[in-house]
C-alpha positions in Angstrom: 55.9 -12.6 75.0 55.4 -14.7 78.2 51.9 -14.5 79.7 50.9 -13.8 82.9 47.1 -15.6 83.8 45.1 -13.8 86.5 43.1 -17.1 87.8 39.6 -16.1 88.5 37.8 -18.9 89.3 33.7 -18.8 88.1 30.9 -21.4 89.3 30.0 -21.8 85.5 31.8 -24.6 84.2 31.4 -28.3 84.0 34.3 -31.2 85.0 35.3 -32.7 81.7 34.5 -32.6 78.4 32.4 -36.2 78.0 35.4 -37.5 76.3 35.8 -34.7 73.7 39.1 -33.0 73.4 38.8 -29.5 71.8 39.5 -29.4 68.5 38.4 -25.8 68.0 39.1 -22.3 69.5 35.8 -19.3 69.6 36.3 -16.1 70.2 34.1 -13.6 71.7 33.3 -9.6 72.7 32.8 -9.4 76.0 30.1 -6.3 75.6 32.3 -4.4 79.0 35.3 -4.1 81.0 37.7 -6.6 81.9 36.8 -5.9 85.6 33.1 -6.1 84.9 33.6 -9.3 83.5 35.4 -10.7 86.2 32.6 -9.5 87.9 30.1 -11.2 85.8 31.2 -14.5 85.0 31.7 -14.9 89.6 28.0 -13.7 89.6 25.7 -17.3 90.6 22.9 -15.9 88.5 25.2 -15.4 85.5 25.0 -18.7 84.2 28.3 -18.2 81.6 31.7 -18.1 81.5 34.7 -19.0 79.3 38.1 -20.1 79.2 40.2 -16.8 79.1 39.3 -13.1 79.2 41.5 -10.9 76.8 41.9 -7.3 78.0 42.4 -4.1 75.9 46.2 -3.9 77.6 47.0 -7.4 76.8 46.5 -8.9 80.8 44.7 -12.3 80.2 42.7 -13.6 83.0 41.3 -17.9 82.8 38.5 -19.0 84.1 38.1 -22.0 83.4 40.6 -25.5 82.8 40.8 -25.9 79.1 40.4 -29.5 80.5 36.8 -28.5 81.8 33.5 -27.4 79.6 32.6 -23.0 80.0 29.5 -22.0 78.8 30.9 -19.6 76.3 29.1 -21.0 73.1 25.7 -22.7 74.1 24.4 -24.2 70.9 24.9 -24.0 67.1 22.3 -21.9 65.0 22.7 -22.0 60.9 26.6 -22.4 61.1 28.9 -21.1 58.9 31.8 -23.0 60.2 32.4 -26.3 58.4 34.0 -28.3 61.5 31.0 -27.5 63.5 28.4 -30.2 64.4 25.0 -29.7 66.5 26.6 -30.9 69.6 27.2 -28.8 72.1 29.9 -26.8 71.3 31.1 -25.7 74.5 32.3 -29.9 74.6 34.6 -29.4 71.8 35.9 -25.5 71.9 38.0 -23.2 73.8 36.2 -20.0 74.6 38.3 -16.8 74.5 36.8 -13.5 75.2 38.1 -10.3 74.3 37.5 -7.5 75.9 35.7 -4.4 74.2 35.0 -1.6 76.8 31.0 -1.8 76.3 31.3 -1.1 72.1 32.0 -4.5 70.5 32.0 -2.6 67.0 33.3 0.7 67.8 36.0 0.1 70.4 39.9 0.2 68.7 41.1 -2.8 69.5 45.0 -2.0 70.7 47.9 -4.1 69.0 48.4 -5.5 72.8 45.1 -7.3 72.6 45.9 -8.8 69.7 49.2 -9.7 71.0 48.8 -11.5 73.9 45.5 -12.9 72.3 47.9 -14.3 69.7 49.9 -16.0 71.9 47.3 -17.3 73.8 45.6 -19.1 70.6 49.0 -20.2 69.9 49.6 -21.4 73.3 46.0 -23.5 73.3 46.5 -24.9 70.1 50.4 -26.5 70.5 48.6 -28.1 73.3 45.9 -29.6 71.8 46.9 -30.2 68.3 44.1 -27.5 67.2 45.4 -25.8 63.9 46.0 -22.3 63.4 43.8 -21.6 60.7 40.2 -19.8 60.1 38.7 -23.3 60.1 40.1 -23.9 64.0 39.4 -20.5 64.8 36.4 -18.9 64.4 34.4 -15.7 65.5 31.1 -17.0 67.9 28.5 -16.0 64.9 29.5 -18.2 62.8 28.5 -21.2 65.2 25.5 -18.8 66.2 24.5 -17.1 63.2 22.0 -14.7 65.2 24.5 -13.4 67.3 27.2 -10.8 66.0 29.8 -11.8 68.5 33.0 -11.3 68.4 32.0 -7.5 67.5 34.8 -5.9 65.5 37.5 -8.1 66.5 39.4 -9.0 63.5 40.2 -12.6 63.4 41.9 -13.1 60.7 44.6 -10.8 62.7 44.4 -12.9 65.2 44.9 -16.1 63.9 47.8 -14.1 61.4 49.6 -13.0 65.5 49.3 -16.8 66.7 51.0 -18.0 63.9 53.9 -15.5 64.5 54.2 -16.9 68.0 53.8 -20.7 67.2 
């Protein structure tokens, strides 16, 4: 599967990382549409973005450079992921959100999400050396233990799709 990136540029990024390549991919549950998120992360009083949007039928969109910082992650609460530190994480990840349709833990998440969220991850970590594994990729909570994010998205499924396409 080749994908096709819908650029939607957002105000909420940073040039650079401060000399820290990302060594980590997070995912995420968008809590609405695709279209509402487009919507969202344009919006000047938003203050958030992330590197990619994931939709239901598989169309990615990026926001961001992976060379550039999002504000997908903000800071690290009670980790559960070993390879994370307490700086700021948005530095050293890639953010990926996934879209949900407004019911992060109810919505069925289609087998073209998972798809084209496969190949993305795949795509991101061939070019940054980031191994496909659940160390590498990891679900927002557990860098931000009070938050519940990525919703039901399976991630082990995911990271099981990017190595099929690696």
């Amino acid at each position: 599967m080749k994908l096709e990136l819908l650029d939607a540029p957002t105000p909420h990024r940073e040039r650079g990382r401060r000399a820290q390549a990302p060594r980590m991919v997070v995912v995420h549950t968008n809590v609405g549409t695709f279209e509402s998120t487009l919507a969202w992360f344009a919006e000047p009083s938003s203050g958030v973005s992330a590197h990619y949007l994931v939709a239901l039928d598989g169309r990615v969109a990026r926001f961001v450079d992976e060379a550039d910082t999002a504000r997908h992650a903000g800071r690290v609460r009670r980790p559960t992921a070993a390879l994370a530190s307490n700086a700021n994480p948005n530095r050293y990840t890639i953010g990926v959100e996934f879209e949900d349709g407004g019911d992060p833990h109810g919505v069925a998440r289609t087998s073209e999400q998972y798809e084209a969220g496969g190949v993305l991850v795949a795509e991101i970590a061939g070019r940054w050396g980031i191994p496909l594994d659940r160390a590498h990729v990891l679900g927002h909570r557990e860098l931000f233990a009070a938050k519940d994010c990525p919703g039901n998205l399976d991630v082990e499924l995911l990271v099981e799709e990017a190595r099929g396409c690696a």
